[in-house]
N, C-alpha and C positions, 0 to 999 in steps of 0.2 A: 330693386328689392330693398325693404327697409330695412334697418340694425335686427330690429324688432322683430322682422318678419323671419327674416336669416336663422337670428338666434333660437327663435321656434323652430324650424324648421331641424337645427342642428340638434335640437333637445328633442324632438319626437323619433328625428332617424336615430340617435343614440340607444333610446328606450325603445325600438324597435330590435336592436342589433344586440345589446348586450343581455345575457339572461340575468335574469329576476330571481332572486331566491324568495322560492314559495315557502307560505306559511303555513300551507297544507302538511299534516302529518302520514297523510295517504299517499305521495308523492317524495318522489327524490331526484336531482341531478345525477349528472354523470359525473360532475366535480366534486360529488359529496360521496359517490360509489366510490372514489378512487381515496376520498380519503379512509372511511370507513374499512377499506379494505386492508389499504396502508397500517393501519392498525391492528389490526387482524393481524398482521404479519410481523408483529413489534415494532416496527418503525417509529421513531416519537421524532426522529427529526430530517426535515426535507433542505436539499440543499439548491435553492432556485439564483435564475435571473428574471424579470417579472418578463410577461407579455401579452399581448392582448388574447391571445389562443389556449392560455393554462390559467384564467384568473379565479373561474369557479372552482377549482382545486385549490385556492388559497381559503377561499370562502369556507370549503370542507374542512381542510384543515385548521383552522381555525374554530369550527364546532366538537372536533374530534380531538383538540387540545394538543393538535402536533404540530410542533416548534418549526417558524419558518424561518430559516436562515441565508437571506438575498443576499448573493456577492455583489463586485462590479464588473467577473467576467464568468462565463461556461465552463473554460477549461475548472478553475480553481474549484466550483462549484461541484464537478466531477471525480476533483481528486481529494476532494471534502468528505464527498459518499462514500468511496475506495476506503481516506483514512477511519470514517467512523466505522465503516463495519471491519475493520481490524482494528478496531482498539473494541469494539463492544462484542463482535464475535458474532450479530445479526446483517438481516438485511439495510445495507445501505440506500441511498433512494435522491436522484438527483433527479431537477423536473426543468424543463428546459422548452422555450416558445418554439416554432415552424422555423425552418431555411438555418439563418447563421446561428440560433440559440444553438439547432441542434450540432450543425458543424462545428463551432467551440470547444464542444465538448466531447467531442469525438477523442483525443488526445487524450482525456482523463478515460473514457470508458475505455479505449487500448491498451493504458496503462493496466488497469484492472485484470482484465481478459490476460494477457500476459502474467500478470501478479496471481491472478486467482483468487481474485477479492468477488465476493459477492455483492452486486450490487444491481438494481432495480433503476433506470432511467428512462422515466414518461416524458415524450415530447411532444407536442402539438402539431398540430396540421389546419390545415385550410378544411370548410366545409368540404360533406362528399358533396354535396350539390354543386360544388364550385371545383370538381376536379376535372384534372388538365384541362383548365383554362384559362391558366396564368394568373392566379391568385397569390397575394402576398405572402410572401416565403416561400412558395411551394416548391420541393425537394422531394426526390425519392427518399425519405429516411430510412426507411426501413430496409431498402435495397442496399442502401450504403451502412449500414449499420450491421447489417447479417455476417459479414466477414468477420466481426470482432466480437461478437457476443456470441455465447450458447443459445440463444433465443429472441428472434425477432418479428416482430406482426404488428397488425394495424387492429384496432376495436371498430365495430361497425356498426354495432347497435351500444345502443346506452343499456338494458338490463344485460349486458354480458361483461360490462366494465369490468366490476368486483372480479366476476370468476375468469377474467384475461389476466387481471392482475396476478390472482392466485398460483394462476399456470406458470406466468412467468416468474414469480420468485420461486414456484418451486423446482424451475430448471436450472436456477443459481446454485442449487444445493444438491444438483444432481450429479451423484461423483466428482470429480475433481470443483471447485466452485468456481464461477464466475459470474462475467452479465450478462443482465437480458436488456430489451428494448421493448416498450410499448410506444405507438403511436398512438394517441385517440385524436378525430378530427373533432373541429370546435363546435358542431351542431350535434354530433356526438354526448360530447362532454355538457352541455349548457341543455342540452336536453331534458325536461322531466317526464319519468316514468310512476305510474304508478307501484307502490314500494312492495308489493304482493307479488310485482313481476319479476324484480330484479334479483337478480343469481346470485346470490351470497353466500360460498363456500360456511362453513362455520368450525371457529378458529377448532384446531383441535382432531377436525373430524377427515382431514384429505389430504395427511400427509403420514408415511411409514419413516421407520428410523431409518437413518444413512449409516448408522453405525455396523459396519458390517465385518468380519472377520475374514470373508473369503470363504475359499476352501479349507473345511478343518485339516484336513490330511495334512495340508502345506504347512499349518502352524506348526503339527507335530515333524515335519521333516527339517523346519527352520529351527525348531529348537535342539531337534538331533545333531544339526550344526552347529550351533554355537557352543551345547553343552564343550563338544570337541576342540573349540575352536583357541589356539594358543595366542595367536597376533591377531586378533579383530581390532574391528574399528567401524563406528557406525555415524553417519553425517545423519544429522536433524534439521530435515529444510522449510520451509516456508509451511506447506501442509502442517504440521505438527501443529505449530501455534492457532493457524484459524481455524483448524477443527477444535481447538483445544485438546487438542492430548500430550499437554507437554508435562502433566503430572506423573502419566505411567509413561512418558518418554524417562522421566526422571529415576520412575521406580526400577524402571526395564536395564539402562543401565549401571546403577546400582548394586543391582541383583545377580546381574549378572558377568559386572567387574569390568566392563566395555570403555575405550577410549572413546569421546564423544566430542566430534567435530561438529558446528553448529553454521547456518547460513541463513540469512535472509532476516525474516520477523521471529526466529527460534533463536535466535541471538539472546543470551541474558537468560537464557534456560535454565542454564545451570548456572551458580555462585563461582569465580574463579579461584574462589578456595578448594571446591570441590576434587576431587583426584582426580574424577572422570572427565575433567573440564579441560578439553586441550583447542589452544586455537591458531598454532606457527607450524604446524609440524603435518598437515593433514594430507602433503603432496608426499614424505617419507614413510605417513602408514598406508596412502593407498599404495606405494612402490613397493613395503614389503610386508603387508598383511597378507595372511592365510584367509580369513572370511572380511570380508567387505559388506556392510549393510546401508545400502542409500534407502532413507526414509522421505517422501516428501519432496522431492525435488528432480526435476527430468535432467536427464545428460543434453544437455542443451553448452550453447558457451562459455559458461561462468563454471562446468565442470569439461571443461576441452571434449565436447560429447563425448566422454567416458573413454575419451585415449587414453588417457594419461595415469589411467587406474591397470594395476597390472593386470596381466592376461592369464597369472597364473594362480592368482585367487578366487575364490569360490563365490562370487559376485551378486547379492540377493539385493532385490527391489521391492519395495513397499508404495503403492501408490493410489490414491483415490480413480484414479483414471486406467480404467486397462489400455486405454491405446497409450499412454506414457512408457507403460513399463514395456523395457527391452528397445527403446525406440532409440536410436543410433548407436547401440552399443548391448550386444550378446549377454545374457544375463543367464544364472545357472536356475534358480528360481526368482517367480516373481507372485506376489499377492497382492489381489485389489481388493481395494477396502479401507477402513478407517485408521488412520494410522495407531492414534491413542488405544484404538481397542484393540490391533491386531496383536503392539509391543505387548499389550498385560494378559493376553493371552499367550505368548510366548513364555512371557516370564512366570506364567502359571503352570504350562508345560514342562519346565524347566525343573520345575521342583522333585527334589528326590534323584533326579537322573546323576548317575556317576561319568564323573570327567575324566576318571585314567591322568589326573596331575592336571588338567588343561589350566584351571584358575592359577595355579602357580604359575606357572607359563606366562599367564595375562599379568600376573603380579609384576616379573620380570619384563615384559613387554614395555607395561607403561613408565617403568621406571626410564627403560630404554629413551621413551617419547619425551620424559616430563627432562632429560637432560639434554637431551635436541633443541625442547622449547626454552631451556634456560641461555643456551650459549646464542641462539635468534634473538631473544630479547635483549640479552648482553649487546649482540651488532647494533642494534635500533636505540639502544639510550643516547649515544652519542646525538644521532636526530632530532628526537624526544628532547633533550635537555639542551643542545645549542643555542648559545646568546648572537646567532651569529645574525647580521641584518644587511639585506630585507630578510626577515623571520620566516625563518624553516617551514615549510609548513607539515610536517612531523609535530614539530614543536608547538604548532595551533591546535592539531590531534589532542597531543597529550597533553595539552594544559585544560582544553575542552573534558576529557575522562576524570583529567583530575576535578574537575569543578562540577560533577552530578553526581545530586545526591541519589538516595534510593529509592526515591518517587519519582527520578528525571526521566520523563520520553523522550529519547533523542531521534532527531530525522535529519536525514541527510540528503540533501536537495543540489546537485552538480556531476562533474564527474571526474576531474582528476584530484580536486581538493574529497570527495566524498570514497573514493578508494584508495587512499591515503589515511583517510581515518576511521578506516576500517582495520586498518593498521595497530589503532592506537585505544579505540573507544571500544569500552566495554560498559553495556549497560547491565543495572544491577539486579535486576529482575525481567521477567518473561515479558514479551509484551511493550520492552520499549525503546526495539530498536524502530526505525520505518525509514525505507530505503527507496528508489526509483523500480527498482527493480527488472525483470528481464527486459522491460521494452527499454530502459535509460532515458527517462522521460525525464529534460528537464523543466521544473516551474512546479516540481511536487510539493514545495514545501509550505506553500503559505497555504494549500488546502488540509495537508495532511497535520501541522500545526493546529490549526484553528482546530481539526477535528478532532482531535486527542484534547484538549482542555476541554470544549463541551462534552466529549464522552468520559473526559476525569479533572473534574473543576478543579479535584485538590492535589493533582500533579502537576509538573512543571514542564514545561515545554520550551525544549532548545531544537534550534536549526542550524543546519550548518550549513550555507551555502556558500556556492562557487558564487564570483562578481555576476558571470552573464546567467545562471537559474534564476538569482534573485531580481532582475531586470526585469524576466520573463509574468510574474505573478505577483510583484511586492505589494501591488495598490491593494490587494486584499488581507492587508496586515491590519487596515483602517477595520477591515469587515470584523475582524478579529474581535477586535477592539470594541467596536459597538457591540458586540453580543458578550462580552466580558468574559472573551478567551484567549488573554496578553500572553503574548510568549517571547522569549530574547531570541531575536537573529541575529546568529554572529557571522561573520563573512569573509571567508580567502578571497583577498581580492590582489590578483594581480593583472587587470585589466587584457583580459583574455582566457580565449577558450580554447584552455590552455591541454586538454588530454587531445585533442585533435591536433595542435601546434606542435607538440611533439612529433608527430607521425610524418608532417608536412614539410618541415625541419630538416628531419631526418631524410628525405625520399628527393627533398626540391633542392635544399641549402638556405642560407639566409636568406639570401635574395628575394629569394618566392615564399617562401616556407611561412612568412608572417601573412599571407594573402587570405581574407577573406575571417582572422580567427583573431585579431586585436580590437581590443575594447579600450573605449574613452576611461581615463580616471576617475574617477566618482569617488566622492567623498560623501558614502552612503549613511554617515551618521546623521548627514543634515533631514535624511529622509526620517529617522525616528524622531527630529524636533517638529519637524512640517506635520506629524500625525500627532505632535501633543504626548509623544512619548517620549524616550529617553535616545540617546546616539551617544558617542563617542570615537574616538580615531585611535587606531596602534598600531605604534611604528616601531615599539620594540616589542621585546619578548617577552622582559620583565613585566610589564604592563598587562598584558593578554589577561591574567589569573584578575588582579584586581579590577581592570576594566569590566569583567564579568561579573564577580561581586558587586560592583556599583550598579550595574545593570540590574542584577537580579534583588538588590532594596528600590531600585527604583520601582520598579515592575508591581512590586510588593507595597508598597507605598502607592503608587496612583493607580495602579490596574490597570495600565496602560504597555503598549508591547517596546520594547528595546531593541535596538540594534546597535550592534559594537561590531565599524570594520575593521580588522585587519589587513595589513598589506602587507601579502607574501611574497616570496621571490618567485618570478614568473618561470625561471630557468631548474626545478626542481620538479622531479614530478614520479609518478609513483612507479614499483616496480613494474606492475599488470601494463601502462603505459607505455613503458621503454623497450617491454617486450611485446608488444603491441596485440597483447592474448586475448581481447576483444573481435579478435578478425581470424584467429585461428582456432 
């Protein structure tokens, strides 16, 4: 066979195999349905890895002017989707090729699913003409995929793209949010239909409000509680913020003079000037409050499934999900529904009603609180402000709080160095903490960074990670970088992973105890020179505040991302850790 004859041969079967985008305006793909539809559902940016099975959906989008943003791997691309629909409050949307695109990224969409983040991930398949018969990539996706999403299926005809797409963001948003999964196979997707055929929901017209109240009776029974209530205390968790209702979480308690403990992305709710603003003290109101209100957040591990909340207060839950509320832990009432609407309908019920003294009570209450949180913060400065070396890692906490400004998103990518400074960091506004959250995924931070600066160009973005997170995801700092969304990563690095070494330590002895959870040194500054950005090393304390300044003119100067590692002591580690409250 000649060069000549070969090279034809491989250009006719290419132009045989790949679809064509027609010039006919009678006529549409499947790759341009899915963008079109993407659209429809606000989406303006997709977070891929390319592949041969998802290309005429780059094609779409690219007509329909929605931003394609390629990493170098799945997972990052997943947790990119996750963090843009919590910083913008829509549907997020990762698109990912057949086989390992879709297994990559499996981790980011669990994350989600656990988080509650709504987000949209199409992944490719092998034609149906070619199924099971061992075609490239081919994977049960959708089989493997069903356990972690609210909604999973496969598209089979091309005029049902759009309206598959439809269906599944609108199960993102149905009660509690999370993800869905589309499959479309490549003969599917590369297909053209005539455009009269295909199902195009239209935006606007097939979808009812989620904002729901419940049962009214319940508001008016919830607010006959509180009017009464002397020692309340109301936790604000994850739900508040992605519905957005953290304006009437605000007004609600306000209004109604309520101590407000805060977790997850409702972090920065309130101002820590605020009265209502408590954040040390939240295990002594749930031990001696009268009414108890969890909004948003299930009794899952990070609230001891609701042990650890007395037995003898009057215990209300508020949750997007009816199967959440009461779920390992007796609850006196419970209402499903929107959070933000159910608090300002409370707070509307409220009005007028006589409290027989209770606000006074509450006056008295929280002073009680805010002198508990002064002598906690008193124990912790010592931490906070130690020159001791290797550097505190407290002391990285709080020099990190101290260096964000009131536009800074902070995220926190690891796990003994990221519950430590949780400790310490307090961000200044709604909106910009971002955390691993229930699943303790690590490697979240190079997607959920990158995705906060594209979804707020003119905010700032710091990470904080542990040594081995930032191992897991760093090469997409580059990604960052090219789409001109530089962020500083600063790094506890004490060459291990180090919330598990505790546990291992503790149970084995030395001997054993370092097995399996010690990490090589890395002097991860050289890694922000290798990308053309900024690095630095600190090895003391004093240093930390200014190596971050220098970081963040450089950043600001070249546009380019930073990293500044710190090196902690690897034998300090946080309370939750030492009492090992992850596992109970």
């Amino acid at each position: 066979m000649s060069d000549s004859k070969f090279t034809g041969e491989v250009s006719r079967t290419a132009s045989d195999t790949l679809a064509k985008k027609s010039t006919a305006g009678d006529v549409i793909s499947g790759g341009h349905l899915v963008a079109k539809a993407l659209k429809n559902e606000g989406v303006d940016t997709i977070f891929t890895l390319c592949g041969g099975h998802i290309i005429d959906i780059y094609d779409g989008c690219l007509d329909e002017g929605i931003r394609i943003i390629d990493v170098r791997h799945e997972q990052t691309a997943a947790h990119a989707a996750d963090g843009y629909a919590r910083q913008t409050g829509r549907l997020g949307c990762v698109v990912t090729t057949a086989g390992p695109g879709c297994t990559n990224a499996i981790t980011g969409v669990a994350t989600a699913f656990r988080s509650e983040s709504p987000i949209l991930h199409i992944g490719g398949q092998s034609s149906l003409t070619q199924h099971r018969m061992g075609s490239l990539q081919d994977l049960p996706h959708v089989d493997m995929m069903t356990p972690i999403t609210k909604f999973a299926s496969g598209v089979f005809s091309t005029e049902r793209v759009a309206d598959m797409i439809s269906m599944a963001a609108r199960e993102c948003f149905s009660g509690a949010y999370g993800p869905s999964y589309l499959e479309i196979p490549r003969d599917v997707l590369d297909a053209e239909v005539p455009a009269a055929r295909a199902v195009i929901p239209k935006p606007g017209s097939y979808r009812a409000s989620v904002k729901s109240i419940g049962d009214p009776a319940d508001i008016e029974k919830l607010a006959d509680i509180l009017v009464k209530a002397e020692r309340p205390a109301v936790l604000l968790g994850q739900q508040v913020w992605s519905s957005r209702g953290h304006e009437e979480a605000i007004s609600f308690v306000r209004a109604l003079d309520i101590p407000a403990y805060m977790n997850g992305a409702s972090r920065g709710m309130l101002p820590q000037s605020d009265p209502h603003h408590f954040d040390r003290t939240r295990s002594d109101a749930f031990k001696n409050a009268d009414v108890i209100l969890i909004v948003g957040t299930p009794f899952d591990f990070r609230m001891g499934y609701g042990k650890r909340i007395s037995k003898e207060a009057t215990l209300v839950q508020i949750d997007q999900s009816y199967a959440t509320i009461g779920k390992n832990r007796d609850i006196s009432l419970g209402l499903a529904g929107d959070p933000g609407v159910i608090l300002a309908a409370v707070s509307q019920a409220v009005t007028g009603r006589i409290d027989n003294g209770a606000r006074q009570q509450r006056q008295k209450w929280m002073a009680e609180l805010r002198e508990i949180e002064a002598t906690k913060l008193e124990k912790l400065m010592p931490m906070f402000t130690t020159d001791q070396n290797p550097i505190h890692p407290y002391r990285l906490a709080y020099e990190i709080n101290e260096f964000l400004g009131e536009d800074t998103i902070y995220i926190g990518d690891g796990g003994d160095i990221v519950t430590i400074s949780a400790q310490a960091v307090r961000p200044r506004n709604p909106g910009q903490w971002m955390d691993p959250g229930a699943l303790g995924s690590l490697g979240v931070g190079t997607g959920f960074s990158m995705a906060a600066k594209l979804a707020h160009p003119n905010k700032e973005g710091v990470c904080l990670y542990g040594d081995g997170a930032f191992g897991m995801t760093a090469f997409d700092m580059e990604t960052a970088q090219r789409f001109g969304a530089p962020y500083l990563a600063v790094i506890g690095n004490n060459s291990a992973m180090n919330q598990i070494r505790y546990g291992q330590l503790t149970k084995y002895g030395e001997e054993r105890g370092d097995v399996g959870n010690k990490l090589g040194d890395v002097p991860f500054s050289k890694f922000g020179d290798m990308i053309g950005g900024y690095g630095e090393e600190v090895t003391e304390a004093s240093q930390i505040q200014p190596a971050m300044q220098r970081a963040r003119e450089a950043i600001a100067k070249s546009g380019k991302c930073a990293v500044v590692n710190v090196w902690v002591d690897p034998n300090e580690y946080a309370p939750g850790t030492k009492a090992q409250t992850m596992y109970k």
